[in-house]
Steps between C-alpha positions, in 0.01 A plus 500: 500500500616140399439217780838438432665821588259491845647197578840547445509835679302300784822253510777751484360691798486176689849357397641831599314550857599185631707112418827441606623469154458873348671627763788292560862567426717827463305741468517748180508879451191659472568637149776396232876658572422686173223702616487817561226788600640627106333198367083459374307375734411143383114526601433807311224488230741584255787319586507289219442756236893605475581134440735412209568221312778329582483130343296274273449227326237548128580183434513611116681316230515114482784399776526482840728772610760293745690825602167580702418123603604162617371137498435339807476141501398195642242240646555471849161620568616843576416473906132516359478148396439590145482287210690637172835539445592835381714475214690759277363637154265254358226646730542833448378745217546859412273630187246705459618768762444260789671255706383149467540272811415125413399201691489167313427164561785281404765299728865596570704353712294397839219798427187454242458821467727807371489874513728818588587718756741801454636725735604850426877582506422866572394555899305764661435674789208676480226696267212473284460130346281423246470157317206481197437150469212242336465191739451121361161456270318290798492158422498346810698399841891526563622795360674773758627760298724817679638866468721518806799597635773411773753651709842483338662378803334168480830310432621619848189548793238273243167467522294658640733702638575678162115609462287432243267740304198320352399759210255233350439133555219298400352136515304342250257283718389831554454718239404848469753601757797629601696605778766736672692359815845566718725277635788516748616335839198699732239391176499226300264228377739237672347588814156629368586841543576664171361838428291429207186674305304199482309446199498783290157419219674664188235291219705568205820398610546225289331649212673872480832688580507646864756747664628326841632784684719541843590872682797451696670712726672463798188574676270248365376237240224581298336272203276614224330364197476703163559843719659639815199604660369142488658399802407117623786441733666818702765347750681786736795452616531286875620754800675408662698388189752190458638274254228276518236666494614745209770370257369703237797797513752272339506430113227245336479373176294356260319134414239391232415175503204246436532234781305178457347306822630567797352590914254733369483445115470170488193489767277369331703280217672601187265418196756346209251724195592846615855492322674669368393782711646851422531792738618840297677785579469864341689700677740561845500855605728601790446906616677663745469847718858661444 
């Protein structure tokens, strides 16, 4: 069993048996209004084998579709510090079948460096998530590529209010890795207690294509790589529940991005020869239970 899946477990159990914060607030309904005894039970083994497909994104042909995404912008730093200023178009590629997120090095506006992020227009609430995905050829320090996803209702409650659902990040000081994490009011790396994997040692994910997985019901978060039954972070859901410790029954959508710099991927420097750095995407697959 990964060290990182012992230690995440490890943290869950403690963050649910005691702190102030995952317990705080109005408390929640055991279970979602829509379930019923009718309805699968969410921990069977085969759960997940009725699951249909009820989005994607092949990124096939040679254009962006914008009916399925949007351009964020900016470089504010992104409450991260971050360097680059995500721009629209010039750093992103589709071709080949894949999705190609680029970082360069160049200077716009206040920023020296540019990339992308997009957000999905479609939300979800819910299912079987899988992102295939090469990471950055490793060149060296700065790079902090993502596959995650927010709560919908950021706009109104924020951050971290709105949850967020780490499906893969990675830092290029340390390569080699990746990891899984949760945040939300009761857990987040503000105040050093995000649920998080760790370090995950995955030693070809720069070189090869990897499946980045997440099971999510209203029961729990699970995260996989390349297959559902390798599990390296399995967080239950708090009880008592609340709003800040489990903002994950609400809607959440999707960001890819390459971030450059910043808290934790800029720890140790950004080195200037590692541009342009591209992160691609194969596929998004989003399954459901009906």
């Amino acid at each position: 069993m990964p060290k990182g899946y012992l230690v995440s477990v490890f943290m869950s159990l403690f963050l649910l048996g005691c702190g102030k914060d995952s317990t705080s607030g109005e408390e929640l309904p055991d279970v979602d209004s829509e379930t019923s005894p009718e309805l699968k039970d969410v921990f069977a083994p085969d759960y997940w084998d009725d699951a249909q497909l009820v989005w994607s994104d092949e990124f096939e042909g040679d254009e962006l579709s914008m009916e399925d995404w949007a351009f964020e912008t900016g470089s504010h730093g992104w409450g991260n510090n971050e360097l680059q200023n995500y721009v629209e178009n010039e750093n992103v590629e589709v071709s080949g079948g894949t999705l190609k997120i680029i970082a360069k090095k160049e200077g716009i506006e206040s920023s020296n460096y540019t990339s992308t992020r997009l957000n999905s227009k479609e939300t979800f609430r819910y299912g079987k998530i899988e992102i295939r995905a090469k990471l950055p050829d490793h060149k060296g320090n700065g790079l902090w590529p993502a596959l995650w996803m927010l709560g919908s209702n950021i706009e109104n409650v924020g951050w971290p209010a709105c949850g967020e659902i780490d499906i893969m990040e990675y830092v290029s000081f340390d390569p080699d890795k990746v990891h899984f994490s949760i945040h939300s009011q009761a857990n987040n790396h503000v105040n050093g207690t995000q649920i998080t994997s760790g370090p995950i040692d995955l030693k070809t994910i720069e070189e090869e294509f990897h499946i980045y997985g997440l099971l999510w019901t209203d029961r729990y978060l699970k995260f996989y790589i390349d297959n559902p039954e390798n599990v390296q972070l399995n967080f239950i859901r708090p009880s008592p529940t609340t709003a800040e410790n489990w903002p994950f029954n609400k809607p959440f959508y999707f960001l890819l991005n390459i971030a450059v710099g910043g808290n934790w991927g800029g720890l140790e420097g950004v080195d200037d020869t590692i541009f342009p750095a591209v992160m691609e995407v194969d596929y998004i697959r989003v399954y459901q239970v009906k």
